[in-house]
C-alpha positions in Angstrom: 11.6 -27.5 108.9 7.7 -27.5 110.1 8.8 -25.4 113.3 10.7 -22.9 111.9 8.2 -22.1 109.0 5.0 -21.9 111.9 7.0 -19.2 113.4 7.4 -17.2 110.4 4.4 -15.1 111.0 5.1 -15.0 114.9 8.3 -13.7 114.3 7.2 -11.0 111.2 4.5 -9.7 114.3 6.9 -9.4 116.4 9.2 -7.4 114.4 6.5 -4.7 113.6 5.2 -4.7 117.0 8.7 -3.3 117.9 9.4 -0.8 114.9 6.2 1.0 115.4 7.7 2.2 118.8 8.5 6.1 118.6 11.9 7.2 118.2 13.3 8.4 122.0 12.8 12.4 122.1 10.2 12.7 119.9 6.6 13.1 120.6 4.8 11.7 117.9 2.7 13.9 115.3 -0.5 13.5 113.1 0.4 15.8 110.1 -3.1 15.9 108.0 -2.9 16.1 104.3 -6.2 17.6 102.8 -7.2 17.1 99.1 -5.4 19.8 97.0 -1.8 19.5 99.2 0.8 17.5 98.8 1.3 14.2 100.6 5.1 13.5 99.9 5.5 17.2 101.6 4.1 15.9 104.2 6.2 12.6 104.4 9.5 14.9 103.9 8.3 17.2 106.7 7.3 14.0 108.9 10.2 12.8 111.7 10.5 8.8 112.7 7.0 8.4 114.7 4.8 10.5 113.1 1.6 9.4 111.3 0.9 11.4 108.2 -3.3 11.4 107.6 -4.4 11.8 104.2 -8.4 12.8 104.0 -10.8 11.3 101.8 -10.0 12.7 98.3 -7.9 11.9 95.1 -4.4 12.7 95.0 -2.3 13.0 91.8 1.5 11.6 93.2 3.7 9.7 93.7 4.7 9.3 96.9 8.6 8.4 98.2 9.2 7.3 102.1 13.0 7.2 102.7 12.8 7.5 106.5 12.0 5.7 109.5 9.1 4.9 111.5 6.7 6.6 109.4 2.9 5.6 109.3 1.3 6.4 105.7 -2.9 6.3 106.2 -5.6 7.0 104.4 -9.4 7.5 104.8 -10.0 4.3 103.5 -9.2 1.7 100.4 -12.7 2.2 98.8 -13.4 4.8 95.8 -14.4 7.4 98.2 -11.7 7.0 100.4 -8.3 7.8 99.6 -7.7 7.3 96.4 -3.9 7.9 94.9 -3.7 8.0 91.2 -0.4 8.8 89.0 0.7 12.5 88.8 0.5 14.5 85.0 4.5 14.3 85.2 6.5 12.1 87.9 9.1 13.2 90.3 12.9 12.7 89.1 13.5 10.3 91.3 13.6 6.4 91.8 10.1 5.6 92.7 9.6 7.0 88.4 11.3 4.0 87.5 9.8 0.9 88.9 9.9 -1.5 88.0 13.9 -1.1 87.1 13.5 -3.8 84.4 10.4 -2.7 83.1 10.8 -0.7 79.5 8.9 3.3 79.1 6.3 4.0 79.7 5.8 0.8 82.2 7.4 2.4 84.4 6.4 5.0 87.6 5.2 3.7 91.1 2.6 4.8 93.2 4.1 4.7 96.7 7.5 3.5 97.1 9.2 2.8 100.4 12.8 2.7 100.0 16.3 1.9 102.0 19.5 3.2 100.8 21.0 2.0 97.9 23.2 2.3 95.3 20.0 2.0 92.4 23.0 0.8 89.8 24.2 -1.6 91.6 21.4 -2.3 94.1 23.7 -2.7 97.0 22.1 -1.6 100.1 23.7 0.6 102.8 21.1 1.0 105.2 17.3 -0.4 105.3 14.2 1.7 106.1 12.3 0.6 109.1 9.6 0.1 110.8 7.3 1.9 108.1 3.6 1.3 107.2 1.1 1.9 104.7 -2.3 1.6 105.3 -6.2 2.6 104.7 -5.8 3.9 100.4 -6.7 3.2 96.7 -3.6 3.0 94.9 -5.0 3.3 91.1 -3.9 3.2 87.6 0.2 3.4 87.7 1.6 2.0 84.9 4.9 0.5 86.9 4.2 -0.7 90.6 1.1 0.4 92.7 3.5 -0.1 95.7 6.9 -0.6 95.1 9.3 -1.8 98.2 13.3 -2.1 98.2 15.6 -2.6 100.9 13.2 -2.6 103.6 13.0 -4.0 107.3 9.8 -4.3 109.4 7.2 -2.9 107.2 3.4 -3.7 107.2 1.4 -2.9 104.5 -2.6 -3.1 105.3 -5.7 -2.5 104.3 -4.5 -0.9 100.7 -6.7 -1.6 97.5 -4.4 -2.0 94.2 -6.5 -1.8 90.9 -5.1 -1.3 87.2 -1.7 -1.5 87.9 0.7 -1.6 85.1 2.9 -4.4 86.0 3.4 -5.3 89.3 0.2 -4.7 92.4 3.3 -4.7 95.2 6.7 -5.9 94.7 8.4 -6.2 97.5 12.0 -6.5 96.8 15.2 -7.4 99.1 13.5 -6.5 102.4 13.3 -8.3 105.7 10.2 -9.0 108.2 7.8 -7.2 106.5 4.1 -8.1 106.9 1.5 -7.8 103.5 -1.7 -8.5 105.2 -5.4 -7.7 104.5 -5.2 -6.0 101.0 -6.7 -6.3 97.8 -5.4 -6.7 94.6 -7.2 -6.4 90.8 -6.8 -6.1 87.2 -3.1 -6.0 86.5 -2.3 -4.9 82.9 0.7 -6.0 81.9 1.2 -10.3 80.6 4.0 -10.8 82.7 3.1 -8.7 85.6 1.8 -9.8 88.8 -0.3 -8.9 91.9 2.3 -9.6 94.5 6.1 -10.1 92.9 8.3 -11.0 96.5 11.5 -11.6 95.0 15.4 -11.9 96.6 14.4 -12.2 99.9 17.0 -15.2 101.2 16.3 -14.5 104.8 12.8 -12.5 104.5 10.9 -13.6 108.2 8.0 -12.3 106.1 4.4 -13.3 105.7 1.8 -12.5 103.3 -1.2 -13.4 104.9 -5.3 -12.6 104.1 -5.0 -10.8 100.7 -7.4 -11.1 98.2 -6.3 -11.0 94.4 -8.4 -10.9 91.1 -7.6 -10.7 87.4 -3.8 -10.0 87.6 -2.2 -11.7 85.0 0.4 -14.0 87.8 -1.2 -14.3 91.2 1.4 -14.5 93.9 4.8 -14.6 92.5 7.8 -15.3 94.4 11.6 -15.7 93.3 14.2 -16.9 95.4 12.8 -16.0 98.5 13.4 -17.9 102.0 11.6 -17.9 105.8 8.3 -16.6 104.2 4.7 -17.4 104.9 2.2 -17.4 102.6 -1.3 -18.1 104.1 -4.8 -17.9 103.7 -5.0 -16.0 100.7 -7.6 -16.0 97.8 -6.6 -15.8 94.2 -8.5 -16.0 91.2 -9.3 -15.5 87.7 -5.4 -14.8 86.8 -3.1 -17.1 85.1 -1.6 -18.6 88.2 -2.5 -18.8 91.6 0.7 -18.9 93.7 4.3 -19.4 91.8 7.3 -20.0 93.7 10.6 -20.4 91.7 14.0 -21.2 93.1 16.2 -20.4 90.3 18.8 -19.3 91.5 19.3 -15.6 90.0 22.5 -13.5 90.2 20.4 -10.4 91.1 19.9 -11.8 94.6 23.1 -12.2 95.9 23.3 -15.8 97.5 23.1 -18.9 95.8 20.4 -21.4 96.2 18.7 -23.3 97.4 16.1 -21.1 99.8 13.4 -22.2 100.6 11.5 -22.7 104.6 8.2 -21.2 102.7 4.5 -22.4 104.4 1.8 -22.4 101.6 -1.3 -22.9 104.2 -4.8 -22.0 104.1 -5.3 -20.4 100.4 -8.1 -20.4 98.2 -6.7 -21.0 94.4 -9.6 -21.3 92.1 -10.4 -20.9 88.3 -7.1 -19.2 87.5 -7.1 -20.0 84.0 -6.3 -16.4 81.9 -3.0 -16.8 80.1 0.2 -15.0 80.4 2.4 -16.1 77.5 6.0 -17.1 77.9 9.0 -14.7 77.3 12.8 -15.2 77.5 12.1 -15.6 81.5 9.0 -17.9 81.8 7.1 -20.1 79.5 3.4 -20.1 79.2 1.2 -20.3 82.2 -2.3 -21.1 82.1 -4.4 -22.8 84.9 -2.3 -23.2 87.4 -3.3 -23.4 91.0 -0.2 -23.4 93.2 3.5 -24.5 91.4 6.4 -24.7 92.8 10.1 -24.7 91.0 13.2 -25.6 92.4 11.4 -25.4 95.9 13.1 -27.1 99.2 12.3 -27.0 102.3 8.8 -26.1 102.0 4.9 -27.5 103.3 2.0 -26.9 102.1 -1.1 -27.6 103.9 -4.7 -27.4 104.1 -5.4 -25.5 101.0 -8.2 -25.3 99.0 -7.4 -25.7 94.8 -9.9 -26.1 92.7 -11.1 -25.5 89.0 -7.6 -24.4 87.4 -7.2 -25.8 83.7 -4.5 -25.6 81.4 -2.2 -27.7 79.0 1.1 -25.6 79.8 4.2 -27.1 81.5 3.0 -25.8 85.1 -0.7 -26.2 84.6 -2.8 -28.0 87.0 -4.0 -28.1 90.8 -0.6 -28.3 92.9 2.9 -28.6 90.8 6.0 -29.5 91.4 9.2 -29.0 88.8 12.6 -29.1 88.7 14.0 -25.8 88.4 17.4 -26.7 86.4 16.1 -25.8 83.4 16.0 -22.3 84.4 19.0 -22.1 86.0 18.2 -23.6 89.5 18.3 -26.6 91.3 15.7 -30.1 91.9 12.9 -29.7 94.1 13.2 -31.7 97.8 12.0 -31.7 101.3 8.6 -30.4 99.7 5.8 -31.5 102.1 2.0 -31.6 100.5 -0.1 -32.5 103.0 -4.5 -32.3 103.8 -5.1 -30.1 100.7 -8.4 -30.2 99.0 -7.3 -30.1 95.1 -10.1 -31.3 92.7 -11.1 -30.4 89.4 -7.6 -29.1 88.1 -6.5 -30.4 84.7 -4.6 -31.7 83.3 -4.5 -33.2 87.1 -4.8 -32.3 90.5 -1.2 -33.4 91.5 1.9 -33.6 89.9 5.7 -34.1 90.3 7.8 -34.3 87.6 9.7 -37.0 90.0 12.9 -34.9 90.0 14.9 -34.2 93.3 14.1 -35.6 96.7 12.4 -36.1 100.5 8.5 -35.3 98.2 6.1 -36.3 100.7 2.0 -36.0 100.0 -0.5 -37.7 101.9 -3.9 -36.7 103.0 -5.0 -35.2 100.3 -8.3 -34.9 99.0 -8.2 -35.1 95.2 -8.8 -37.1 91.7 -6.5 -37.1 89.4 -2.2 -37.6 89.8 1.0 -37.5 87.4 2.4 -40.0 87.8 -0.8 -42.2 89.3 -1.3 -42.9 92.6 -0.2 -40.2 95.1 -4.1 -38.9 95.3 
């Protein structure tokens, strides 16, 4: 297990290192969008290889890439940088409706990198690769900042999310994708979420040096496998980093996932509340929690000061996910974390499933007693 989920991250660099390669034939182009045109012109006119270069400005779209190879950049993720904000009426097309299970007028993304797929079904036919999105202010959508289905060997960098509606990014049934380096702030919605990373079962993904503030969930993934999530910093929401393995229909496999690294995070004071609905219950103070999880380690981070009297409140969880359709927890390794000040404790295991291993740990409290 340890092996494989070290070489998550080698493996997601790897993939982009080789996507960003031009497509044979084609010289590729810098196509410069100044303030006043249109950038998704620009993306439809761009051919796999290109670089489309938005100036410093603000930009009223919503933006679509359906094609290969295609480098989306900005002038920078500050507020005189590039700054994309949601259009007077949004295009007739899919990226208006994120997120699909959202109800109007939560809906409309900002950019939205999409494969082909049936969207009532959500089959895919083909993935998008080897795409990026870099150097912008996404600002102010009321569905997804940046919204990502049916992808392969995307990066997204660099990007500042603020005031999104539900989600910051979800990234949705896509493969070896890399979300690195970006910020994340002031989600709207309760139930919404600076990172959703959901039905990934064989992702090679990492998520790795973001930094997210006041957005209802932190980090929230669903049935997702071979994923790293490190060194990230996450405060001042409701959770920190939520993992659930509960085995969903929409996804396509059954459980259990799993191979997930949690390594290197800083989880403090996340103690806003995001009340329970038909498809979570209250969460309050919560630093890390994992549900259902197998097969996973989590290592050297750094939880401290998340309070709460909720079922997954507290520094570093760990639950059975039956009760929401999944499966017990096991082969869950917690190991050299510093976790103190967390309440109602710093660990705790609700002693369900199997091969729970946690030593090393610097903390105070434990449910049950002991394991600190």
């Amino acid at each position: 297990m340890h092996s494989k989920v070290k070489s998550v991250i080698v493996a997601a660099l790897a993939a982009l290192g080789s996507a960003f390669a031009v497509a044979p034939g084609h010289a590729s182009t810098v196509i410069v969008v100044h303030p006043g045109q249109s950038i998704q012109a620009a993306v439809d006119a761009a051919s796999p290889g290109d670089t489309v270069s938005v100036l410093a400005g603000t930009y009223h779209e919503s933006v679509t890439i359906s094609k290969n190879d295609i480098t989306l950049t900005g002038a920078g993720s500050g507020p005189t940088g590039t700054v994309l904000l949601p259009p007077t009426t949004f295009p007739d097309n899919f990226c208006a409706t994120v997120p699909p299970d959202g109800a109007a007028p939560s809906q409309g993304g900002g950019v939205c990198v999409f494969g082909d797929f049936d969207p009532t079904t959500g089959v895919i036919s083909s993935r998008v690769t080897g795409d990026r999105v870099t150097n912008m202010r996404i600002s102010g959508f009321p569905g997804d900042d940046i919204g990502v289905f049916g992808a392969d060997s995307l990066r997204v960098d660099h990007v500042a999310m603020t005031d999104g509606g539900v989600y910051g990014l979800a990234l949705v049934a896509s493969t070896r994708t890399l979300i690195d380096d970006n910020t994340v702030s002031d989600v709207v919605a309760n139930s919404g979420a600076a990172m959703y990373v959901a039905f990934l079962p064989n992702s090679d993904s990492a998520i790795s040096n973001n930094t997210m503030d006041t957005t209802s969930l932190g980090l929230f993934v669903q049935d997702a496998a071979d994923l790293a999530i490190t060194y990230n910093t996450i405060t001042n929401s409701c959770d920190g980093v939520l993992v659930l393995d509960d085995n969903h229909p929409d996804d396509g496999q059954a459980g259990p996932f799993g191979d997930i690294a949690i390594a290197g995070n800083t989880l403090s004071a996340n103690n806003e509340v995001c009340p329970g609905n038909r498809r979570q219950p209250n969460i309050q103070g919560t630093g890390i929690a994992m549900v259902g999880t197998t097969n996973t380690a989590v290592t050297g981070n750094t939880v401290t000061g998340n309070t709460g009297a909720d079922l997954l409140s507290g520094g570093i969880v760990l639950q059975s996910a039956v009760q929401f359709g999944g499966l017990d927890e096991g082969n869950v390794a917690i190991t050299g974390n510093t976790v103190t000040g967390n309440g109602p404790d710093d660990l705790s295991w609700d002693g369900n499933g199997t091969g729970v291993t946690m030593s090393a740990n610097t903390c105070g409290t434990s449910s049950p007693a002991g394991m600190c």
